[in-house]
ZATIDO-749451 format. One line per field, with one value per residue (C-alpha): residue number from 1; residue in three letters; y, x, z. Coordinates in pm, 1 decimal, always signed. Layout:
N
nr: NUM	...
rest: ALA	...
Y: Y	...
X: X	...
Z: Z	...
This chain:
204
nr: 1	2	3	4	5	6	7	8	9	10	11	12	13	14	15	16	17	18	19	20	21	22	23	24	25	26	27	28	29	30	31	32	33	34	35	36	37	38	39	40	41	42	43	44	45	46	47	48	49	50	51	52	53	54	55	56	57	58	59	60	61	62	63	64	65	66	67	68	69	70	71	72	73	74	75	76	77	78	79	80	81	82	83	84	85	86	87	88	89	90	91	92	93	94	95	96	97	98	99	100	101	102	103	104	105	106	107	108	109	110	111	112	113	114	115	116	117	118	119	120	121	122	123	124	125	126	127	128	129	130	131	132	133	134	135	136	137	138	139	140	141	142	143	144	145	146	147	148	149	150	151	152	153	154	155	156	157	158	159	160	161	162	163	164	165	166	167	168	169	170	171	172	173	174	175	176	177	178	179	180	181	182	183	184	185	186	187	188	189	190	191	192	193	194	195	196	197	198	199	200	201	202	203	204
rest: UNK	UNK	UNK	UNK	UNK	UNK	UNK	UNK	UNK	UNK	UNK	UNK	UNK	UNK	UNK	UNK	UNK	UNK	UNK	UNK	UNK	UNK	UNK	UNK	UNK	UNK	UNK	UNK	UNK	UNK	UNK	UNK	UNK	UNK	UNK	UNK	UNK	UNK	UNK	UNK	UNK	UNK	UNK	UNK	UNK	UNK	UNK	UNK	UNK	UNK	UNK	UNK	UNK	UNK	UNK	UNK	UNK	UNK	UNK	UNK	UNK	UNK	UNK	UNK	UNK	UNK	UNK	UNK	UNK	UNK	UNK	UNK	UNK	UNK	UNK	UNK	UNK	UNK	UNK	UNK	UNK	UNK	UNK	UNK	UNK	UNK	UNK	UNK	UNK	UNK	UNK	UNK	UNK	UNK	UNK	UNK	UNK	UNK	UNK	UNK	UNK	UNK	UNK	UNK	UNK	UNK	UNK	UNK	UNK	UNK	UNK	UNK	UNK	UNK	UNK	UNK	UNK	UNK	UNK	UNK	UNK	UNK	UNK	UNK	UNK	UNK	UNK	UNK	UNK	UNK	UNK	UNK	UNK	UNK	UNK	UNK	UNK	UNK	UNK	UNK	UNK	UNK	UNK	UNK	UNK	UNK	UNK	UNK	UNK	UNK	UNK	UNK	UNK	UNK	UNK	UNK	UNK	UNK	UNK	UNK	UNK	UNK	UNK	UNK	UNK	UNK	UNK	UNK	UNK	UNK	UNK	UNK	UNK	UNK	UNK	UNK	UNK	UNK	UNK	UNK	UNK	UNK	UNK	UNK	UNK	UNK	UNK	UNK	UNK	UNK	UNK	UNK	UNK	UNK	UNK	UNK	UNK	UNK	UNK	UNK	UNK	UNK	UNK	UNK
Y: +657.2	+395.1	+85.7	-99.2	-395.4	-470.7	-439.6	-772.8	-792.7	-884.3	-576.7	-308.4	-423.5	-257.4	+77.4	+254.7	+210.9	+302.0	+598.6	+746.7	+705.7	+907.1	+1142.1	+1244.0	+1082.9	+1152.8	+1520.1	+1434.8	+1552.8	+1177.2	+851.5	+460.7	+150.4	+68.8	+404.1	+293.0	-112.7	-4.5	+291.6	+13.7	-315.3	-518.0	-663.0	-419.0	-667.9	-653.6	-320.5	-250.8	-462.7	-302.8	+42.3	-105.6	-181.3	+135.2	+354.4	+240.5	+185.6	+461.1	+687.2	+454.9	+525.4	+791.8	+642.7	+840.7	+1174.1	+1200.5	+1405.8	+1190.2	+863.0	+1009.0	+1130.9	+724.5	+582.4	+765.4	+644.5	+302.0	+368.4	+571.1	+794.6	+1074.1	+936.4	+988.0	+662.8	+672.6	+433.9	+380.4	+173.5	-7.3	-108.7	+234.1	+59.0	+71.9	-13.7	+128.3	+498.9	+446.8	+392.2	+665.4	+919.1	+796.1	+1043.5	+839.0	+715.2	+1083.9	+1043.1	+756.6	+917.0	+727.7	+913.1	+747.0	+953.3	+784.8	+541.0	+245.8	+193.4	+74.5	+368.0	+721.0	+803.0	+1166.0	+1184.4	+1446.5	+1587.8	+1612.4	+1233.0	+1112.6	+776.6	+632.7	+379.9	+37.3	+78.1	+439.7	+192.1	+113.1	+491.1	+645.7	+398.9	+489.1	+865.3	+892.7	+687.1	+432.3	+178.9	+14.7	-103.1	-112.9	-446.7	-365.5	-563.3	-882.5	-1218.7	-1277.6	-990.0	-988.4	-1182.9	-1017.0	-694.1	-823.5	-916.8	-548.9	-363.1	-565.5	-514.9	-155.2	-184.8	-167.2	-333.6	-433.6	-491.7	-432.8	-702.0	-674.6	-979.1	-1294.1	-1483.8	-1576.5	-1422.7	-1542.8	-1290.7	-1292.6	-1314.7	-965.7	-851.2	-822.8	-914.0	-807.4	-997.6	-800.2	-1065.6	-841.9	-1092.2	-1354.6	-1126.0	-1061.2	-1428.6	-1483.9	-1184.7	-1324.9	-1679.3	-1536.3	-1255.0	-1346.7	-1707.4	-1836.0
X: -3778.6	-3601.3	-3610.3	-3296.2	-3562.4	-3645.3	-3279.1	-3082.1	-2783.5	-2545.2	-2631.0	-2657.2	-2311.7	-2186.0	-2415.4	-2202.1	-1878.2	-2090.5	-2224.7	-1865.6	-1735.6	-2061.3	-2081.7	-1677.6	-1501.8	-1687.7	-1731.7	-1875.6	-2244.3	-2383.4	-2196.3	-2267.2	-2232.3	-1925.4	-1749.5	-1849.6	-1748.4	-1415.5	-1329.5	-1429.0	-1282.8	-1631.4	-1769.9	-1942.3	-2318.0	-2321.0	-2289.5	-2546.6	-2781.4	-2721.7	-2798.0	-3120.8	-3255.4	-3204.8	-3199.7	-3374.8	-3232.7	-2995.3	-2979.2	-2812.8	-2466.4	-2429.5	-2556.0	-2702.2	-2760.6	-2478.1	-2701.8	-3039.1	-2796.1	-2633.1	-2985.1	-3137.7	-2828.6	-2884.7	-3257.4	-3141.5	-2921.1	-3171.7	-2859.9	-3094.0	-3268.1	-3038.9	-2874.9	-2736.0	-2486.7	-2298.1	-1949.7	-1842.5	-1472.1	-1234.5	-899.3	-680.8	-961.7	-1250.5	-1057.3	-968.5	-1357.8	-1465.4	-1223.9	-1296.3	-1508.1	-1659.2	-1987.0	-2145.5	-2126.1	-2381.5	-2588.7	-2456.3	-2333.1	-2127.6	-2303.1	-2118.9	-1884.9	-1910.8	-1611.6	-1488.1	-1244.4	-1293.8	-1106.6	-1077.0	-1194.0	-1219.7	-1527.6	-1749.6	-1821.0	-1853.3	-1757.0	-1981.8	-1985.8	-2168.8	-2406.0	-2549.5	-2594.4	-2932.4	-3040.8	-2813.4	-2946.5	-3283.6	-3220.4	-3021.1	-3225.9	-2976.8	-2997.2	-2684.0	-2393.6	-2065.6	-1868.4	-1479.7	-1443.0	-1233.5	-1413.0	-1458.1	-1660.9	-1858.9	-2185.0	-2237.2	-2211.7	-2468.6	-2706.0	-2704.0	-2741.5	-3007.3	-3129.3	-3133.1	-3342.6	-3061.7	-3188.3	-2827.6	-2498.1	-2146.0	-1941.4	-1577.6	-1507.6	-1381.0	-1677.3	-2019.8	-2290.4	-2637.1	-2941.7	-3252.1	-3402.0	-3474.0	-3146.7	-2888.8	-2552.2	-2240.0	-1929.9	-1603.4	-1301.0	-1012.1	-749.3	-890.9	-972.0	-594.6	-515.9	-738.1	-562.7	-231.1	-327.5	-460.4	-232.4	+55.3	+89.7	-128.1
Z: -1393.0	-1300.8	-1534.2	-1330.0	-1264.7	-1643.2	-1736.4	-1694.6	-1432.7	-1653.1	-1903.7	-1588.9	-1528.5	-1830.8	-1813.8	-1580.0	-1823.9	-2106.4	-1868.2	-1828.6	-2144.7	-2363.4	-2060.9	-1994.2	-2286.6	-2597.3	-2734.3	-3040.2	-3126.0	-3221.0	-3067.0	-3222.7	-3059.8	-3284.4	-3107.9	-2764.1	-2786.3	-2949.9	-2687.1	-2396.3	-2582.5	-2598.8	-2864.9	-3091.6	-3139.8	-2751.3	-2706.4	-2964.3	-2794.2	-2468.7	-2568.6	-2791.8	-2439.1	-2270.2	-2540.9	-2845.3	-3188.9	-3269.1	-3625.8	-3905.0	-4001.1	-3697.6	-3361.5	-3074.0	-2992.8	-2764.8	-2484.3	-2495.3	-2491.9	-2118.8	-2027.9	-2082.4	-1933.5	-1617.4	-1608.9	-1639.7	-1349.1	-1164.3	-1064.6	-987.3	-738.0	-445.8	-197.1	+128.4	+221.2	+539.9	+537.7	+890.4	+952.0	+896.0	+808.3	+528.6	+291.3	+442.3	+462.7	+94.8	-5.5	+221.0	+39.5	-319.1	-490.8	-781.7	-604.2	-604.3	-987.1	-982.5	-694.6	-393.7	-104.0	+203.0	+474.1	+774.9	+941.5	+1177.0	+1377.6	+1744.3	+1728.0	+1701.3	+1400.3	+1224.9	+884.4	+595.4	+441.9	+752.4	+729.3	+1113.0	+1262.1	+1489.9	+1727.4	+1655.1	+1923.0	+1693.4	+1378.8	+1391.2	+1542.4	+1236.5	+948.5	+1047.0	+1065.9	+728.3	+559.0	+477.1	+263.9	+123.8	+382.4	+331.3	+471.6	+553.4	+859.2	+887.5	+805.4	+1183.8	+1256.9	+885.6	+964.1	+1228.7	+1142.1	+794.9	+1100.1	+1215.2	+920.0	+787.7	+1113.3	+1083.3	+752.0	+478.1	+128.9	-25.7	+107.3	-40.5	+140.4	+95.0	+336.3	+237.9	+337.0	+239.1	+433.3	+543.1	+484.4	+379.6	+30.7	-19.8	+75.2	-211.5	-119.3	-406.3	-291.9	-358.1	-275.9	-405.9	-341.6	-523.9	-828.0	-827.4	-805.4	-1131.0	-1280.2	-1206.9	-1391.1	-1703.0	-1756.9	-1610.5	-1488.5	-1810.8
């Protein structure tokens, strides 16, 4: 079931935290909202809200049944419904992604590579060369790409995935891209997240 388009942005982006903590952190038989916003620092009336919409309202005075609370957080992610994503551009951060085994826990899988250069990797993952993109999107039913190339070379590598009939796009390039309206585009600018973390918790 997947209930991802009824469930505000803002609010999904908390799920997966929420996700974690009720399936790997907490032991206990029932779990409340109170438990969950103090374990993640949030604000205890959000997080109540948050699992009211997913979940329903929980038991007074004890919360959740721990196992039907992971069981509707996973709907609301649809994490059972398997995704194929390929990355292109294997450097430093690409390799890291690639090798970072926390995606198969929401039901993503990296199933290849795009790169100019041949370059080994572990776990039976392949790189291939840009000219295979479209051919291997189409045969691995990808649908989310991965954007690790430098600013130069991002738009145009956005042009060929959406060419090759991906439906989101993970763009770790500092620069905006231009796609359609149907395509979902998440921006991930880590240098300028650091900068903001260096004014407010340093620099501040």
């Amino acid at each position: 079931m997947n209930t991802a388009d009824k469930i505000p942005v803002s609010v999904l982006n908390r799920l997966p935290d929420y996700l974690h903590f009720v399936k790997y952190m907490s032991k206990a038989e029932y779990v409340s909202s109170a438990a969950v916003a103090k374990a993640l620092n949030l604000g205890e009336v959000q997080v109540r809200k948050d699992l009211q919409m997913v979940s329903g309202a929980g038991k007074p005075k004890v919360g959740y049944v721990r196992t039907e609370l992971v069981s509707h957080l996973e709907a609301a992610l649809d994490i059972h419904t398997p995704v194929s994503a390929v990355l292109v551009g294997v450097g430093h951060l690409g390799k890291a992604l690639l090798y970072h085994d926390g995606f198969a826990e929401f039901g993503i899988n990296i199933v290849g590579a795009v790169d100019i250069e041949d370059k080994p990797l572990h776990g039976g993952r392949k790189v291939i060369p840009p000219s295979a993109l479209n051919e291997f999107c189409h045969d691995n039913n990808v649908t989310i790409g991965i954007i690790t190339v430098p600013e130069s070379q991002a738009q145009i590598v956005a042009d060929e995935l959406v060419a090759a009939g991906v439906k989101a796009i993970w763009n770790f390039a500092p620069t905006v891209l231009k796609v359609p309206d149907d395509i979902t585009v998440k921006n991930a600018n880590l240098a300028r997240e650091l900068a903001v973390l260096a004014v407010t918790g340093v620099r501040g």
